[in-house]
N, C-alpha and C positions, 0 to 999 in steps of 0.2 A: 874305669875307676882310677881315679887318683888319690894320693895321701901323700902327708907332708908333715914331718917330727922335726921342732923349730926351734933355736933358745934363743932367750932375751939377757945379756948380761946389764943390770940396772938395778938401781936403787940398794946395792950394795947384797943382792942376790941373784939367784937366776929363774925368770921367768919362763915358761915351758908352754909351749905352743900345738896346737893339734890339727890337725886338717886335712878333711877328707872330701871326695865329690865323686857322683857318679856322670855330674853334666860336664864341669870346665878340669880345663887341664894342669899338669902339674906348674907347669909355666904360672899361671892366674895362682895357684896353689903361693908359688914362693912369691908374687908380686903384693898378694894380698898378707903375706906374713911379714914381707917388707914395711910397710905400711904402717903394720899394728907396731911394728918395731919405733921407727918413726915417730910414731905416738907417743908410749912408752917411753921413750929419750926426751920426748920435751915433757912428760910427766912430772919427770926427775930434775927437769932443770925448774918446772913450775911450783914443785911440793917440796922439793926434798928439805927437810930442818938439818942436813949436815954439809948442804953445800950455801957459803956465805951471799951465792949470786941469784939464791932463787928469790920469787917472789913470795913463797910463806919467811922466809928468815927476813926477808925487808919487811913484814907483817909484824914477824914479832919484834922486830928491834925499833919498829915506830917510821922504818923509811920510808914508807907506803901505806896506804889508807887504803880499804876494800873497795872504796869509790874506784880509784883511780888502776885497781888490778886488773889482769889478762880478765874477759869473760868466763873461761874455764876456770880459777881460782873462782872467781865470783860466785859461778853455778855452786861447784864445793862447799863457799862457805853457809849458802841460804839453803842447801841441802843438809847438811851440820847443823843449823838453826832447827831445823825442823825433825832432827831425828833428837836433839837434846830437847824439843818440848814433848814430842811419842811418847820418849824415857823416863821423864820427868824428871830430868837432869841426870841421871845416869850415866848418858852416855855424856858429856862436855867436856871437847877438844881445847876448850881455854879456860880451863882448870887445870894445868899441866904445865911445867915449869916450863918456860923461857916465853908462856904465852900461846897461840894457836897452834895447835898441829894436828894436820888431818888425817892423820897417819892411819888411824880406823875408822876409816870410809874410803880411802882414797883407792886403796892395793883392790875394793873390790869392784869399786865406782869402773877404775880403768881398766881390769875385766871383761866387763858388759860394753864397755866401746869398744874394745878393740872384737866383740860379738859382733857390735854392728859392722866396722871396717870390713868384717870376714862377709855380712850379707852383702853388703854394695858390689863385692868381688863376684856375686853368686856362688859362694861358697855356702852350701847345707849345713855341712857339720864340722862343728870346732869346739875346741877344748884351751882355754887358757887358765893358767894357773900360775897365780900372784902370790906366791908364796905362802903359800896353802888357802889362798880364796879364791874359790877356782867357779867359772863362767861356763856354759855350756849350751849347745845351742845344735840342734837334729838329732843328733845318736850316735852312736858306734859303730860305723861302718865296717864289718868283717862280712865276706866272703860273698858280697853281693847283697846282703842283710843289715837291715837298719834294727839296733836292738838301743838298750837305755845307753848311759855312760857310766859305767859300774861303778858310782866313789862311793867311800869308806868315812866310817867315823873311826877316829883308835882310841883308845886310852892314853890319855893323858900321861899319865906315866911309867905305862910299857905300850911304846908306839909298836911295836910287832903285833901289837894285840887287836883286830879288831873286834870290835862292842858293836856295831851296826852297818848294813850295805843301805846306801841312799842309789837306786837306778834314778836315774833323772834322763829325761830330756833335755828340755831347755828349762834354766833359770839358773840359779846363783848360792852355792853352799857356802860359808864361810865359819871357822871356829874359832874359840879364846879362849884363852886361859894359859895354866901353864905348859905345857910343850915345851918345846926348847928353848925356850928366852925363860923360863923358870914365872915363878910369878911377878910380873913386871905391871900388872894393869895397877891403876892406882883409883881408888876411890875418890870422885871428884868433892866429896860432899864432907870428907875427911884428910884427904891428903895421903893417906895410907894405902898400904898393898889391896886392893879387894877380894873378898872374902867370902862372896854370897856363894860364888858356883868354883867348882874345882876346875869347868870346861863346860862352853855352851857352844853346841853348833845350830846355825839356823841355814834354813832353806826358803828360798822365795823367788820374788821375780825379779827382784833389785840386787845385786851384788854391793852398793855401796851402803844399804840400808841393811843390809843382812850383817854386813859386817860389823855396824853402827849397832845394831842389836845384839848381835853375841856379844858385843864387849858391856852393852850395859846388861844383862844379862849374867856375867859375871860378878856385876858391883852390885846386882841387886838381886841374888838367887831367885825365891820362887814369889818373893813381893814382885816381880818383871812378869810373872805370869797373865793378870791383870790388863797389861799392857796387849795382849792378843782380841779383848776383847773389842779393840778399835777399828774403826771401819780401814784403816789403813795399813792395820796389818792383817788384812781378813787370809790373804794368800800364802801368809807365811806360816812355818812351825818351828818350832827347837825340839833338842834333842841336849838336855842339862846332865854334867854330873858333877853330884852334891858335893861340896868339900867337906862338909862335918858327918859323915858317913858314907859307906859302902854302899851308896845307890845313884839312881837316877830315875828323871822324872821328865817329861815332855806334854810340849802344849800346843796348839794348831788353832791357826784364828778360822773365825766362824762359817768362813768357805769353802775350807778343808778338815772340819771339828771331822767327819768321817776315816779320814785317814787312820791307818792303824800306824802310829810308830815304833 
């Protein structure tokens, strides 16, 4: 058995890495963390909106046309098209000052790739976590035993507090709202802070759509609900809590309407 605890310094935080195997060795362990790292660096030089030399800040200042972008911006942006028509605008990354920014989809889009980087490795089990949108993929390797990956939901404003254990295997948790950037989501359809949800976390099989939904999910409290009934989000759920009261409320598209949350 090998494992492997990994950090990513980027995007102006620190990505946290996980890796386990009971087939390849720790060798393969650190080449395939390599890798993801790798990835992650040129993420930051393809998305980032605070560095003047990427290709989203040439998007938004008109230097560059989507035609003429890397393929990876590209996939992004036709993934973004499609999660602002799911939402029904909700979620729209160019609604936001200075022009496009994928900034909620991207942390969890890059996630789920650097999943894959970990399979090609033959790497079973991994864990990455993009600043709280975290990917996951076999289980929790202890003591010879493959078990879920024990994450948490917390409260939104006493983070010591957990509100719910999500065991997952493989797929993709992502949350929003306020946490520590305070309330920063803006309502695309106002311009204003959004206001529907206090904190939405979803689960599913998409880390960039997941993430793309908890933030419209936030602009559009429990009207987002509605949105579960889509064949495209049959595999996903949320887990909401209200901001104009002391509760919460959760929903599960039609593939997992059994699930207890």
């Amino acid at each position: 058995m090998s494992s492997l605890s990994y950090q990513v310094q980027t995007w102006g935080t620190v990505i946290l890495i996980e890796l386990s195997s009971q087939v390849v060795s720790e060798e393969t362990l650190i080449l395939a963390a390599k890798d993801a790292e790798g990835f992650l660096l040129q993420v930051d030089r393809l998305f980032s909106t605070y560095r003047d030399d990427s290709q989203v800040s040439a998007l938004r200042t008109g230097r560059l046309e989507i035609t003429d972008a890397d393929p990876l911006v590209k996939k992004v942006w036709d993934s973004c098209l499609l999660a602002r028509d799911l939402t029904d605008g909700a979620f729209d990354p160019w609604q936001v000052a200075g022009g496009f920014d994928p900034s909620g989809y991207v942390k969890g889009w890059a996630a789920d790739k650097c999943g894959q980087i970990f399979k090609k490795h033959g790497v079973e089990n991994s864990l990455v976590n993009a600043a709280g949108d975290i990917s996951v993929r076999g289980g929790l390797l202890h003591d010879g035993a493959i078990g879920p990956w024990p994450l948490q939901i917390r409260n939104p404003e006493k983070f010591d507090e957990v509100v719910k254990d999500v065991p997952l295997h493989d797929g993709a948790i992502a949350t929003s709202g306020v946490s520590e950037k305070g309330s920063h989501i803006k309502d695309p359809f106002t311009g204003l802070i959004a206001i529907g949800a206090l904190s939405a976390t979803v689960v599913g099989p998409d880390g960039g759509m997941a993430e793309a939904l908890a933030t419209a999910l936030v602009v559009a409290g429990k009207d987002g609900a509605i949105w579960f009934e889509k064949e495209e989000f049959a595999h996903y759920w949320a887990f909401v809590i209200d901001r104009h009261s002391d509760t919460s409320w959760s929903i599960a598209g039609p593939a997992i309407s059994a699930l207890t949350l």
